[in-house]
C-alpha positions in Angstrom: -43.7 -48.1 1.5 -42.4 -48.1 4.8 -40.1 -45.5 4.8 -42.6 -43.3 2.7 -45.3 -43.8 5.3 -42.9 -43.0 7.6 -41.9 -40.0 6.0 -45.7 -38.2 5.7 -45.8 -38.8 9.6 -42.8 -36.3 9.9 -43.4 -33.4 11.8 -41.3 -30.7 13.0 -41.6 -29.9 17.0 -41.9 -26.7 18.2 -43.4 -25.0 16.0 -44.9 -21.8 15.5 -46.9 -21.2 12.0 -47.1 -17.1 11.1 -48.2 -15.6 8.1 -45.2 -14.5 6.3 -43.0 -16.5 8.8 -42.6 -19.8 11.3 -40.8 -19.9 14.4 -39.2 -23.4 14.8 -37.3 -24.0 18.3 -35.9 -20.2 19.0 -35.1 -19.5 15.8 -37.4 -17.0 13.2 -37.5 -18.1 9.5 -39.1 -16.7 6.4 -38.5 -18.4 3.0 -38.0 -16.6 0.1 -39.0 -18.0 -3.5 -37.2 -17.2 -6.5 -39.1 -16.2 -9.5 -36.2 -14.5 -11.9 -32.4 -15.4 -12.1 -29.9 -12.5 -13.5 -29.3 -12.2 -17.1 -25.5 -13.0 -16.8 -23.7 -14.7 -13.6 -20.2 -15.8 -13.0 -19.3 -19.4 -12.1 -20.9 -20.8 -9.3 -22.7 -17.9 -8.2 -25.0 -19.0 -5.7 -21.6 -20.2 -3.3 -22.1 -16.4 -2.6 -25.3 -16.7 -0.9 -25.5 -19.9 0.1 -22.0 -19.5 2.3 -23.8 -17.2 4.1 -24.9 -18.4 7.9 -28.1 -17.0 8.3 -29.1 -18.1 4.9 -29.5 -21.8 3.5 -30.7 -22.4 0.2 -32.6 -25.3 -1.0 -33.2 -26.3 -4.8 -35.4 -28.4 -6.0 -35.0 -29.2 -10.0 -36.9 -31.2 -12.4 -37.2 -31.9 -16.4 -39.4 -29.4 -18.0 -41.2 -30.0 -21.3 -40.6 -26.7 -22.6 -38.1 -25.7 -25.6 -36.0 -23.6 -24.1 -34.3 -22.4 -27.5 -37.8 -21.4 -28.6 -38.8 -19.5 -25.4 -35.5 -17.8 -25.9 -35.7 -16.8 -29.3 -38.7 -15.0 -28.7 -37.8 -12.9 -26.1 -35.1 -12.1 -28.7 -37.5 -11.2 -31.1 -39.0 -8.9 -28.2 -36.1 -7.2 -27.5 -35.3 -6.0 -30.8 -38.9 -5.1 -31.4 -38.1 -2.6 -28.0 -35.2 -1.7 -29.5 -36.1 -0.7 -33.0 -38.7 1.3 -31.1 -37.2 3.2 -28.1 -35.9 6.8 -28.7 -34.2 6.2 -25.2 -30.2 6.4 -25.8 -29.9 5.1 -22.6 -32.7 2.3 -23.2 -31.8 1.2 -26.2 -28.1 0.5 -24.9 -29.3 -1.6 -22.3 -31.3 -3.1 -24.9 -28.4 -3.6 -27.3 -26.3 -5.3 -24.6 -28.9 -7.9 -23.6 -29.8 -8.5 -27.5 -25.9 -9.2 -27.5 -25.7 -11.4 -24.1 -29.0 -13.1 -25.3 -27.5 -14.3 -29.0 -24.5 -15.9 -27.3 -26.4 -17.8 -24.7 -29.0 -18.7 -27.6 -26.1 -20.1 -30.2 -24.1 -22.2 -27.0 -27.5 -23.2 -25.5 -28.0 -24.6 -29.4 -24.6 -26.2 -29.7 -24.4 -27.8 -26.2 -28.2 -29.6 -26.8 -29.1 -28.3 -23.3 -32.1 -29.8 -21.6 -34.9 -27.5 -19.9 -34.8 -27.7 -15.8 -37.9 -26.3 -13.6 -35.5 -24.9 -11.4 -37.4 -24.1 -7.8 -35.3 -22.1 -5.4 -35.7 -21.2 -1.7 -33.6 -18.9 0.6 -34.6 -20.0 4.2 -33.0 -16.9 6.0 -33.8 -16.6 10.1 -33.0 -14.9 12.7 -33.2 -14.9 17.0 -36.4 -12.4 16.9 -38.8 -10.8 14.3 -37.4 -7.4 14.4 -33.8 -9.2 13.4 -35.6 -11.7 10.8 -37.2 -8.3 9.4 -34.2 -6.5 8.9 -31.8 -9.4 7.6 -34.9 -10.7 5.1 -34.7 -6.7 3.8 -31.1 -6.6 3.3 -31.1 -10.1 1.5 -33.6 -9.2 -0.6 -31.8 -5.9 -1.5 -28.6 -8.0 -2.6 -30.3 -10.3 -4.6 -32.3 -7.8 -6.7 -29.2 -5.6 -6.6 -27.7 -9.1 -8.5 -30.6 -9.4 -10.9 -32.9 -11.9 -8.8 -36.2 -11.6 -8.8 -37.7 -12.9 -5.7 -41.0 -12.9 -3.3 -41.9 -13.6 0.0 -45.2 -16.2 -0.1 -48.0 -15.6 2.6 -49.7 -18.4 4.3 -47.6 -21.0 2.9 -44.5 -20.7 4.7 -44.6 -23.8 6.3 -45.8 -26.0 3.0 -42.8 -24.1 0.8 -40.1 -25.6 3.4 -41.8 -29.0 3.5 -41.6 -28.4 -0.8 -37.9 -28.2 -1.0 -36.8 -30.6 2.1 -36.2 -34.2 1.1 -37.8 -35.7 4.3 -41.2 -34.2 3.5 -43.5 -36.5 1.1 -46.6 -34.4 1.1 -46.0 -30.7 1.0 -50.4 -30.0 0.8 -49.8 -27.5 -2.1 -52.4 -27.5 -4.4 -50.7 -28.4 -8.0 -51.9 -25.4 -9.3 -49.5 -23.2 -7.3 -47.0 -26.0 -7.1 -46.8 -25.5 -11.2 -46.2 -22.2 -10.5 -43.4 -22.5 -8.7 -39.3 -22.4 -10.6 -37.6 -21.1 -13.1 -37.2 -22.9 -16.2 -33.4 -23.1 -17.6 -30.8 -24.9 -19.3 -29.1 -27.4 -17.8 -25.7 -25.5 -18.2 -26.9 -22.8 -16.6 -28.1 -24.8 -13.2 -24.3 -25.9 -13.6 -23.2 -22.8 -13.9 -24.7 -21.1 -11.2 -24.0 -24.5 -8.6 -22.5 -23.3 -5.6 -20.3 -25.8 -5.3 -17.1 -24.9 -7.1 -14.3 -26.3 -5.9 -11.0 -24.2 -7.1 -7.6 -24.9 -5.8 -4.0 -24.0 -7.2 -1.2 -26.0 -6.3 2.1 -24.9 -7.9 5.3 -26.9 -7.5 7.3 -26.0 -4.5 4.8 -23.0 -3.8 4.1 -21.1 -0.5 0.6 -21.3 1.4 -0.9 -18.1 0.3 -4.3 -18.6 0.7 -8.0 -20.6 0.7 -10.2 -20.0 -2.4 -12.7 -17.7 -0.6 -16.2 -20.1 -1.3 -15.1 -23.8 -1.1 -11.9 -23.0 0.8 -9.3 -24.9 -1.7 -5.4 -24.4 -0.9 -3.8 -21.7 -2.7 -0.1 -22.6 -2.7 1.4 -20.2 -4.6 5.0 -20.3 -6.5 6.1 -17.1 -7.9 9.3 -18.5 -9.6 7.3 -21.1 -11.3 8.6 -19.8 -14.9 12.3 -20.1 -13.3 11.5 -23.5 -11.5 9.1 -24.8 -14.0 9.1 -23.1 -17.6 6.9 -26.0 -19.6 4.3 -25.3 -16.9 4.3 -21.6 -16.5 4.5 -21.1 -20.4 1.4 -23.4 -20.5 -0.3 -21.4 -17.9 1.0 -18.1 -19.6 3.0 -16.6 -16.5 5.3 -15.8 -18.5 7.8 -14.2 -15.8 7.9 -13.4 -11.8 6.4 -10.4 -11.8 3.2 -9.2 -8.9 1.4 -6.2 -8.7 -0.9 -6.0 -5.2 -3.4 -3.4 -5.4 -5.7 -2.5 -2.3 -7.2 0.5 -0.8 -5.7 1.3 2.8 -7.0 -1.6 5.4 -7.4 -4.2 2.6 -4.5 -6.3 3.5 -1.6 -5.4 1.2 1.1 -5.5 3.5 0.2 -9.0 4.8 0.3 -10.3 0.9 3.8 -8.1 0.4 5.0 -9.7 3.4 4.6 -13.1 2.6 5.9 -12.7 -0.8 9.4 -11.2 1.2 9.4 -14.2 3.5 9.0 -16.6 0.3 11.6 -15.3 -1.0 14.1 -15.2 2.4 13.6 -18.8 2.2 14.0 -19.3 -1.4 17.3 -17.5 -0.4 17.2 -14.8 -3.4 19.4 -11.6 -3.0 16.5 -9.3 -2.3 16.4 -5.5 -2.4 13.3 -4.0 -0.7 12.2 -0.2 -1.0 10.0 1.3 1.7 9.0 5.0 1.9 7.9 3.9 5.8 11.2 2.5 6.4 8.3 -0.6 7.5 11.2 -3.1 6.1 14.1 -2.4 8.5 12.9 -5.4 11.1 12.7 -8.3 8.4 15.9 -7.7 7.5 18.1 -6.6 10.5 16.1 -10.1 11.7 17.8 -12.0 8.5 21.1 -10.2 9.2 20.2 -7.6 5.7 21.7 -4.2 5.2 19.5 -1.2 6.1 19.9 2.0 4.4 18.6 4.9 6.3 18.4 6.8 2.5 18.8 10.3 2.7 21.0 10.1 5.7 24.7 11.4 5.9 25.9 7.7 6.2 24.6 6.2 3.2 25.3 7.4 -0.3 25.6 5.8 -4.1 28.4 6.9 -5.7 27.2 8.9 -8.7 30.8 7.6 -10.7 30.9 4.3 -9.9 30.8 1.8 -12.8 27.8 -0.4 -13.0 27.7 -4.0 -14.9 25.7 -3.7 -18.2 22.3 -5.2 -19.1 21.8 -6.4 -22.2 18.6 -6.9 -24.2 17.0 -10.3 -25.2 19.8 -11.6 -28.1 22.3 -9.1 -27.3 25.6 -10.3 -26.5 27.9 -7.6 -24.7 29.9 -8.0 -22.2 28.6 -6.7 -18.8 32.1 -5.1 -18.0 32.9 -3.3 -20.9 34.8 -0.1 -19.8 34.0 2.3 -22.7 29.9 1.7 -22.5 29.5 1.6 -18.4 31.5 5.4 -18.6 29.1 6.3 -21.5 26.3 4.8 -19.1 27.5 6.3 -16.0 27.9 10.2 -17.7 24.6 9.6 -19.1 22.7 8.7 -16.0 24.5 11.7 -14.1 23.4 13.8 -16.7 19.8 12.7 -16.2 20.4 12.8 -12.1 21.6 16.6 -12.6 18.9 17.7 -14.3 16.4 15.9 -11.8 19.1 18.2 -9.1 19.1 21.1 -10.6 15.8 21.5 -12.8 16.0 24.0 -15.9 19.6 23.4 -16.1 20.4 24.5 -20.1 20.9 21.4 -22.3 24.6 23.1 -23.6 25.2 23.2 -19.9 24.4 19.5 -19.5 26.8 18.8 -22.9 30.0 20.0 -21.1 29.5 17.1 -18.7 31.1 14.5 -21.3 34.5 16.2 -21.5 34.7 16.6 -18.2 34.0 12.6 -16.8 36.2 11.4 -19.6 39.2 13.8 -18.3 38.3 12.2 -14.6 37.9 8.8 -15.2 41.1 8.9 -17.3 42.6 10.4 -13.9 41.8 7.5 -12.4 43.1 5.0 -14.4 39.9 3.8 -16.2 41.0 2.8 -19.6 38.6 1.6 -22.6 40.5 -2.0 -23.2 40.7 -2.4 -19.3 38.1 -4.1 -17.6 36.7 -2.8 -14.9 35.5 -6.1 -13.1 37.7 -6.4 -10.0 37.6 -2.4 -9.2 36.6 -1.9 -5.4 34.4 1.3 -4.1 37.0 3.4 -3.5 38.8 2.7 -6.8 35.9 4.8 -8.7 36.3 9.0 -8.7 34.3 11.0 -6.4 32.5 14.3 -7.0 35.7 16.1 -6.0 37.2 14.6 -8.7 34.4 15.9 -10.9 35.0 19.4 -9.4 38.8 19.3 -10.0 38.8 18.3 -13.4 36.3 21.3 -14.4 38.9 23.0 -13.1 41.6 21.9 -14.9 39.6 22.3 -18.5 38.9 25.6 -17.6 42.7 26.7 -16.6 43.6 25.1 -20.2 40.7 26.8 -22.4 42.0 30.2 -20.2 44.7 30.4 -22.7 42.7 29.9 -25.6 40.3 33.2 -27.0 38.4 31.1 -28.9 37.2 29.0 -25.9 35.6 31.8 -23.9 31.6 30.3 -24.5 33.4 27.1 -23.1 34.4 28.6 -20.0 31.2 30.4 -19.5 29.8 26.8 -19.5 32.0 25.3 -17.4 31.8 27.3 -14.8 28.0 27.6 -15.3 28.4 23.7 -14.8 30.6 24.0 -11.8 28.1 26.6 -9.9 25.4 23.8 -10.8 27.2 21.1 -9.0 28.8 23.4 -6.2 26.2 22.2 -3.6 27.5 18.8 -4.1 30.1 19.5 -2.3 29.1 21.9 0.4 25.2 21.6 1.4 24.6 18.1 -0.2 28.2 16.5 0.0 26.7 13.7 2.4 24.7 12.6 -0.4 27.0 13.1 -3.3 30.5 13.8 -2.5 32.0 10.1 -1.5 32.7 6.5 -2.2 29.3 4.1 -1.7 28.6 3.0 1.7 26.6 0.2 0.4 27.5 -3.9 0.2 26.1 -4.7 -3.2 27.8 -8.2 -2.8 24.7 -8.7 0.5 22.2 -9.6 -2.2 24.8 -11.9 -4.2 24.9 -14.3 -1.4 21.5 -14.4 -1.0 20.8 -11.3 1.6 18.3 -8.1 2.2 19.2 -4.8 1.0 16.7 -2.4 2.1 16.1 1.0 1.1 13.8 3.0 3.7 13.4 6.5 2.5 11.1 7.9 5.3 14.0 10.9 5.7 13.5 12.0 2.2 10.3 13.5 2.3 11.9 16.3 4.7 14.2 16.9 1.7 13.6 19.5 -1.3 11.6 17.5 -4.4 14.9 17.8 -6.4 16.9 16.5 -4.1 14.4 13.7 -3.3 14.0 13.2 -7.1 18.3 12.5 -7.6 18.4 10.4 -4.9 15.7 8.0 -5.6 17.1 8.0 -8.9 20.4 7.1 -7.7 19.0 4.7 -5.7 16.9 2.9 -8.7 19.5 2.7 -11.2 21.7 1.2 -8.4 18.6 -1.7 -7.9 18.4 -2.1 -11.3 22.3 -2.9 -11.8 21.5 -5.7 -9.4 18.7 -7.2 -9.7 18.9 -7.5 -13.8 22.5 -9.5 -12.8 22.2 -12.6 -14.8 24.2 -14.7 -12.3 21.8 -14.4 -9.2 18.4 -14.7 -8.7 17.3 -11.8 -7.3 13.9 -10.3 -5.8 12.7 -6.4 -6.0 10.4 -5.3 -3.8 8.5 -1.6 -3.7 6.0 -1.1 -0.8 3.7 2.2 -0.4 4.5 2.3 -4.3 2.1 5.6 -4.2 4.3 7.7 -2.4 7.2 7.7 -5.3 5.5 7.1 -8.5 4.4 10.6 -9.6 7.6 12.1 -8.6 10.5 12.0 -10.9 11.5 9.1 -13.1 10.1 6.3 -10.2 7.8 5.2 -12.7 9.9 5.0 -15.7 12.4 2.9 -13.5 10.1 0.9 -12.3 8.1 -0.3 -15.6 11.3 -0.7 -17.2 12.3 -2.9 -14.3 9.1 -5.1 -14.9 10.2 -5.0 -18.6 13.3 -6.3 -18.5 13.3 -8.4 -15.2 11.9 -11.6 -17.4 14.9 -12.0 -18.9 17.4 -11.8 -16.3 15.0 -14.1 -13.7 14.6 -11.6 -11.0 11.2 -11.4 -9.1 9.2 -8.2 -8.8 6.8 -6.9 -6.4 4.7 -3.8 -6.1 2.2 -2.7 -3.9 0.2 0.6 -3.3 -3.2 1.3 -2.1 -3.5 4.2 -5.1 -4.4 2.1 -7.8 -5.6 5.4 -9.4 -1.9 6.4 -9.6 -1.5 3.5 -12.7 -4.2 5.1 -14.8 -3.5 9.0 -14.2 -2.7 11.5 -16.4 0.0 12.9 -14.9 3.0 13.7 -16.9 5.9 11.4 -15.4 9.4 12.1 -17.5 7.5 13.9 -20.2 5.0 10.7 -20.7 1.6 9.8 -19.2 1.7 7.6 -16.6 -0.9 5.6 -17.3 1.5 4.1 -19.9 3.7 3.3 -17.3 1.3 1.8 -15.4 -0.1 -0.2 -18.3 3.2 -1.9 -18.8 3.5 -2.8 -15.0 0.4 -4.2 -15.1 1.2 -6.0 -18.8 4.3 -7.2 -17.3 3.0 -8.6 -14.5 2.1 -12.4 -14.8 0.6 -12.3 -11.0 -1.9 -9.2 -9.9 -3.3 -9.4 -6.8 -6.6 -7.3 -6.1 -7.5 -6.4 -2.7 -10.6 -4.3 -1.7 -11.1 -1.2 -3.9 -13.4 1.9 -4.4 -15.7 2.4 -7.3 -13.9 4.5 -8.8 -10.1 2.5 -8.3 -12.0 -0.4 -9.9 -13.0 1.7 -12.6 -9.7 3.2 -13.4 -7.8 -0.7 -13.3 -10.5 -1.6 -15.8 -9.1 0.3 -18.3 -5.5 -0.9 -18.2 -6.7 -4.9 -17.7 -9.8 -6.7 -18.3 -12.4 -7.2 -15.1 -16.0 -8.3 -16.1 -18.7 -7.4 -13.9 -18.8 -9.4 -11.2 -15.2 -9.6 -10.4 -15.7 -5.8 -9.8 -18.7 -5.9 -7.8 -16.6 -8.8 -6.0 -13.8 -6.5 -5.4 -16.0 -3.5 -4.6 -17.2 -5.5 -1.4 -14.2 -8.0 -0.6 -13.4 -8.0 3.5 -10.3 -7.4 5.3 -7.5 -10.4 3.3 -9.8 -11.2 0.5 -8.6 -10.7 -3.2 -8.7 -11.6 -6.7 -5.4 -13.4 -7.6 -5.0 -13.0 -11.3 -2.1 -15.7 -12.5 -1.6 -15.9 -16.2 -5.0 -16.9 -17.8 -6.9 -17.8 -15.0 -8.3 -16.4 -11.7 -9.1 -17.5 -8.5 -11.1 -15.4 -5.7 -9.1 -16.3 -2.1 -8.4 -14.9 1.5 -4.8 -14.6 2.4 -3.7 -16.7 5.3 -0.9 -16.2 7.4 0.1 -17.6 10.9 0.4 -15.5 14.0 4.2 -16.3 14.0 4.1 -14.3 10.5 1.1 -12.1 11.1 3.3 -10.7 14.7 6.8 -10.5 12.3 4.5 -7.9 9.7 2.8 -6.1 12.3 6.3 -5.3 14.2 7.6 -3.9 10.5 4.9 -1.7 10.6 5.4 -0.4 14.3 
């Protein structure tokens, strides 16, 4: 009795009772009563509101008499009275989708026995001065009707709603009549629901600290190898391989994600290979002692002939340095090269090209039942060598009438290829200036293609093609464990087979337990129409996104949200959450679940990304 009597002598100093306001100590405050909650909320909603630092919110909740089931069916009833009457298209949708929303929540509130709540909610938002308090209480009212709230701001009991909802008040002098008046009655799993105090961590097994959960803060510690490190846990979780796609508008905080997924793996110690078109990856790995290629530069050049390892599919057993099939391989990807080179080139044209790399790799001592495992760089024929042996067909068809269409094709051929050797020889003509064995002991090979975009689009076209089928023959290399890495993605995918080399990279990369990352702020690139290699490349985009056990979702526009929608599933709120995330929020998507988070990094790490970009 005491403590009560104690209580009811509470009184708050320096205070200032207004209409629609109070002004306690130098702060201006104007409560806010709920009267309406939204139709459909995610989990833990009100953390949204209530993390805010102008804004607390107080709940007060007791057991209500009503039958909630009851009261629900018959605004179910309702609606599909509306329904059955509206001539509205655009009515009776919305109409259709609650009558859909309200039979679910109707058949679990049934199941689940739920108890009705008088649920009374209060948003006590101030401010240092009316004209502020104003403002913000406009705004916040704004949001939450944006959200489906229904609020209003009570006159002259300001003061008695604050002493309602505070715990320390025992006499609030509001007459019952209004006091009944007061809350929303709901079920108790909705109040549970809607609690803002979700607490979601992850915590992965030898993972990395990527993050905080963005409302509670939890520890996001991130392992993307976890189906290599872990597979009974990552085939629970369905990540069912290593694979991340980061998508962000400009400014969102991409390259700070990208960057911590290199370092991770740098310390993991995988043989990484890192495509840039900003060349932003040269100081990462000169720093870790890596290889950079300058692509598109006279000093670094793939070999068109050399003979790659094969890849095999899942249950295929081949050996990776079979002779025969790498030079069937090797003709066929110079064939598809050339006509990237040298677009329009005839298809009989193209055909002559067999002959011809047979002739020259038996020149060079390639034999079918001769493995081709130890050969060095300079052991493999050149584009001279092409040249020559065109050459040489042609001088033994000269003495044959019948093989006059041949020659017309050969030489057609050898005009094609002619710039090869004169214009473009830096590029073609030579033995590879690249260590592939860097990335088998655990080093950066990185690709920075800034040069290319002074080059034609053919020529920019063969060389990035090179240069992917040359990442793919290592990083789907069974005996490493390898990392692939595409930054600025949008600056390559809609030009020549980038895409197709890519998705088929995320395809296959499962298998042979290599990590993949990509990262663009174009997410409207994965759901485009363009034609890529004959094909749309939204498909391609589908399966990078399908193959991709970890997708990390920065800040995007309306309309980037609304084109990533259709190639994965978003409900509403995540893309009103992604609409409006700041600078290092996202949505990390891993396997079944999802968890909304700010990327951390330390200023040693934050200064090492910044200085790639500079």
């Amino acid at each position: 009795m005491a403590n009560i009597y104690q209580k009811s002598r509470l009184a708050p100093t320096n205070l200032v009772v207004k209409d629609d306001y109070y002004i306690m100590g130098d702060r201006y405050i104007r409560n806010i009563l709920v009267t309406g909650l939204p139709g459909e909320f995610g989990l833990g909603m009100l953390s949204l509101y209530a993390s805010n630092q102008n804004t607390k919110l107080f709940m007060v909740t007791q057991r209500h008499k009503a039958n909630i089931s009851k009261a629900l069916r018959k605004e179910l009833r309702s609606k599909r009275k509306r329904y059955s009457e509206s001539r509205d298209d655009t009515v009776r949708e919305r109409l259709r989708l609650e009558i859909e929303s309200l039979q679910i929540f109707i058949q679990e509130t049934t199941q689940n026995r739920d108890k009705s709540h008088n649920v009374v909610m209060v948003y006590s938002v101030s401010a240092s001065n009316k004209k502020d308090l104003d403002a913000e209480v406009e705004e916040f009212r704004d949001q939450l009707m944006g959200e489906g709230f229904r609020t209003v701001v009570i006159h002259t009991l300001q003061l008695e709603l604050m002493k309602f909802t505070t715990p320390i008040f025992s006499d609030t002098s509001i007459p019952e009549v209004i006091k009944d008046n007061y809350g929303v009655v709901t079920p108790s799993t909705s109040i549970a629901g809607m609690f803002p105090y979700t607490f979601q961590t992850l915590k992965d097994p030898r993972g990395f600290v990527y993050g905080r959960e963005l409302n509670q803060s939890g520890i996001v510690l991130l392992n993307p190898l976890l189906y290599v490190q872990d597979n009974k846990k990552a085939v629970h979780e369905k990540r069912l391989n290593n694979n991340i796609v980061i998508l962000g508008e400009s400014g969102s905080g991409k390259t700070t994600d990208s960057g911590l997924f290199v370092r991770f793996g740098i310390r993991e110690k995988l043989g990484i290979v890192w495509i840039d078109p900003e060349n932003k990856n040269f100081y990462l790995t000169k720093k870790h002692d890596g290889q950079f290629i300058n692509w598109g530069t006279r000093n670094s050049r793939i070999n068109p002939w050399d003979l790659k390892p094969l890849s095999s599919e899942e249950g295929e057993d081949i050996n990776p340095y079979d002779t025969e099939l790498s030079i069937y391989n090797s003709i066929n990807e110079f064939k598809i090269m050339l006509s990237l080179y040298k677009k329009g080139i005839p298809e009989d044209v193209l055909d002559k090209v067999d002959d011809v790399a047979l002739l020259m790799y038996e020149k060079k001592g390639f034999s079918y039942d001769k493995s081709f495992r130890d050969s060095r760089n300079e052991d493999f024929p050149i584009q001279q060598d092409f040249d020559e042996a065109i050459s040489e067909i042609i001088e033994a068809y000269s003495r044959d009438n019948t093989r006059l269409k041949d020659i017309e094709l050969l030489r057609d051929l050898q005009r094609k290829t002619q710039s090869m050797l004169t214009t473009d020889k830096f590029y073609f003509n030579g033995y590879t200036t690249i260590d592939r064995n860097m990335v088998k002991e655990g080093g950066i090979l990185s690709f920075g293609t800034k040069n290319l975009f002074e080059k034609s689009l053919e020529l920019r076209n063969a060389l990035n093609y090179m240069m992917f089928r040359f990442t793919w023959s290592i990083c789907l290399d069974e005996s490493i464990l390898s990392m692939f890495v595409l930054d600025e993605a949008h600056l390559m995918l809609l030009e020549g087979r980038a895409a197709e080399e890519v998705a088929t990279l995320y395809r296959r990369s499962r298998k042979y337990n290599s990590l993949s990352v990509l990262a663009t702020q174009e997410p409207l690139d994965l759901n485009s129409d363009v034609l890529v290699g004959g094909v749309q490349m939204r498909v391609h985009g589908k399966a990078i996104l399908n193959n991709s056990a970890y997708k990390v979702l920065k800040r995007m526009s309306k309309d980037a949200v609304g084109a990533i929608r259709e190639l994965m599933e978003l409900n509403d709120t995540e893309a009103d959450r992604i609409k409006n995330f700041g600078l290092g929020d996202g949505l990390l998507c891993y396997g079944e679940r999802r968890i909304l988070m700010t990327t951390l990094a330390t200023e040693k790490e934050l200064r090492e990304i910044k200085r790639g970009e500079s």
